[in-house]
C-alpha positions as CSV (number, residue, x, y, z in Angstrom):
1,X,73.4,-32.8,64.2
2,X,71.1,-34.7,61.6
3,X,68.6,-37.1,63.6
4,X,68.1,-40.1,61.5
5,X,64.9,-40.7,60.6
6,X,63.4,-44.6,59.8
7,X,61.7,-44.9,56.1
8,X,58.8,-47.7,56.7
9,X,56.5,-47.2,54.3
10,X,56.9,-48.4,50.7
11,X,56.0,-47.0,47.2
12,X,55.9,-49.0,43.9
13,X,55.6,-47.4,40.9
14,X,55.5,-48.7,36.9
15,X,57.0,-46.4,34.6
16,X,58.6,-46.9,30.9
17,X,62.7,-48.0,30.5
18,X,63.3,-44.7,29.0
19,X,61.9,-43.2,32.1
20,X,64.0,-45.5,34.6
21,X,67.0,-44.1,32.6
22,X,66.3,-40.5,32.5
23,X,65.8,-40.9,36.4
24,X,68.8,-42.9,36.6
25,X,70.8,-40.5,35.1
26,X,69.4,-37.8,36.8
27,X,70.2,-39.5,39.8
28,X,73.9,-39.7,39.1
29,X,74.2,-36.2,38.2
30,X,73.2,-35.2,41.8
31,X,74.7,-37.8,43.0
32,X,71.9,-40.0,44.5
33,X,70.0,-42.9,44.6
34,X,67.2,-43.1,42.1
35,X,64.9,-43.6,45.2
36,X,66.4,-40.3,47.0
37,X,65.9,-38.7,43.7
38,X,62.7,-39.5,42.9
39,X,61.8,-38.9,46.9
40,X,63.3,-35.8,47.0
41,X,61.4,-34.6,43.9
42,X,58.5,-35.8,44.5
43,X,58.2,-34.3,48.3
44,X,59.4,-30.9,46.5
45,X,56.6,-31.2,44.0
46,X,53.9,-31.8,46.5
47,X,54.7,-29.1,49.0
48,X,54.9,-26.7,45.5
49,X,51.4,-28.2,44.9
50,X,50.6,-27.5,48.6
51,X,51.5,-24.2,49.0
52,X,49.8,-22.8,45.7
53,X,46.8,-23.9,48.0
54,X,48.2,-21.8,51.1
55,X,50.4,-19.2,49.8
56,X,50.0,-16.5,47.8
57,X,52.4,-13.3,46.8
58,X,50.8,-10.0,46.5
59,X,53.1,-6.6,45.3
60,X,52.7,-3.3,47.3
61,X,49.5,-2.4,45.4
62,X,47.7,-5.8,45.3
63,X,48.5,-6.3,49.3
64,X,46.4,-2.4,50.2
65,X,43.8,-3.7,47.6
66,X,43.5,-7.0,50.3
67,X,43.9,-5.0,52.8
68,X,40.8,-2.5,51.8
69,X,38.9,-5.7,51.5
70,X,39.2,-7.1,54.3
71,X,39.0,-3.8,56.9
72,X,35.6,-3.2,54.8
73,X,32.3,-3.2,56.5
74,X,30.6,-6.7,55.5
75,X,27.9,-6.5,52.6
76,X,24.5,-7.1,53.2
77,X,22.6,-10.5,52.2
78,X,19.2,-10.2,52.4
79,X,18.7,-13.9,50.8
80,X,21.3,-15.3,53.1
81,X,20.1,-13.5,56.3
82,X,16.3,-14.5,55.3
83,X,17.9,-18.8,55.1
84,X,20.1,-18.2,58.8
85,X,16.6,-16.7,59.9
86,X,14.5,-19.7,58.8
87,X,14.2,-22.8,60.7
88,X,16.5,-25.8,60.1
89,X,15.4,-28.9,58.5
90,X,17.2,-30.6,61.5
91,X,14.7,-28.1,64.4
């Protein structure tokens, strides 16, 4: 069962007549609202933009590659070890 969720926030937006009529006929052809439709893609868009941030795909020879990278013994810094050796500006 679907819980019903209240919508209390509010989002204007300008756009051209030709764009109000592409969406509205968009709309129609899925049969929604313009404001489900434009919702509904615009929440799919942003978790697409969000998960390029957080996901990434890897084939079978990419993923041992990672794998090798991370299991590696860190590098040595020398320049970085001498400024976490050196006393803070805020000591």
């Amino acid at each position: 069962m679907a819980t019903k969720t209240t919508r209390s926030e509010k989002l204007d937006i300008r756009l051209t007549a030709d764009a109000k009529t592409l969406l509205q006929q968009a709309a129609e052809v899925r049969h929604k609202s313009v404001s489900e439709f434009v919702l509904d893609s615009a929440l799919g868009a942003a978790q697409d933009v969000l998960n390029e941030r957080n996901v990434f795909m890897l084939d079978a020879g990419q993923w041992t590659t990672f794998l090798e990278a991370l299991d590696a013994p860190p590098r040595r810094h020398p320049r970085l070890e001498r400024l976490l050796s050196e006393p803070s500006v805020f000591d």
